[in-house]
N, C-alpha and C positions, 0 to 999 in steps of 0.2 A: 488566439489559436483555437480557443474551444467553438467560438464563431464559427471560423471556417470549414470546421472538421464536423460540425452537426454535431458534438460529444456536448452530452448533457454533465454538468459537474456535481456530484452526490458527496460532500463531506464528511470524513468518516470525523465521527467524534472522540475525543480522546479524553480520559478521567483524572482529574488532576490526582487524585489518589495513588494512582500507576507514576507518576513523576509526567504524566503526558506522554508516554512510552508506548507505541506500536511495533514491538521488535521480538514478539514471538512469531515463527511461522501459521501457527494453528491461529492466530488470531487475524494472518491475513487471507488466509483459507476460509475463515467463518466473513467474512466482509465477501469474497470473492461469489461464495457460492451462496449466500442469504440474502445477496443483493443480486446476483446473477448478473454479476460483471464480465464483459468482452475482456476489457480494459482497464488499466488503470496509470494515473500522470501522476506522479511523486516527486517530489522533491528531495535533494540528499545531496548538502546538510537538508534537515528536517526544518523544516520554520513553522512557527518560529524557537525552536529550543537548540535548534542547531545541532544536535544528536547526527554523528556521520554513521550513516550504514553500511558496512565493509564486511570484507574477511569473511568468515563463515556463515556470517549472521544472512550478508546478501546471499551468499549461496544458498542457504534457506529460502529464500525469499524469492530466488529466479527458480530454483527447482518446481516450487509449489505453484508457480506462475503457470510453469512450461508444463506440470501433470493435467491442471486445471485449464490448458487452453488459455490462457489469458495473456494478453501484451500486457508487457510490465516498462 
C-alpha cells in the first residue's frame, strides 16, 4: 500500500520504560508537528502489544489529527 501511494514510512519509536505506550494526545501532537506529518497509518489493536485504542482516548487522538490538519 505504501508503494502505491508514494507514502514514505517514518516509525515512531516507542520506550520500553512507558510499557510501549503511545496513548497521550500531546505525545501524538509532538510526532505530528516535529516530524511535520500530512499523515499518518496506525494500527489498533497496536502491534505488536495489542493495546486497543477507543472511547475517549481515540477521541483525543482524532481531535488532534483534525486541529493539526492531518489524516489519521
Amino acid at each position: 500500500m505504501l508503494d502505491v501511494s508514494r507514502l514514505h514510512a517514518i516509525p515512531i519509536l516507542l520506550e520500553g520504560e512507558r510499557g510501549y505506550a503511545f496513548t497521550r494526545a500531546d505525545d501524538l501532537r509532538k510526532e505530528i508537528q516535529g516530524r511535520g506529518l500530512s499523515a499518518l497509518l496506525m494500527s489498533n489493536p497496536c502491534n505488536p502489544t495489542g493495546k486497543l485504542v477507543q472511547g475517549d482516548e481515540l477521541a483525543r487522538w482524532v481531535a488532534t489529527a483534525r486541529e493539526l490538519d492531518c489524516t489519521l
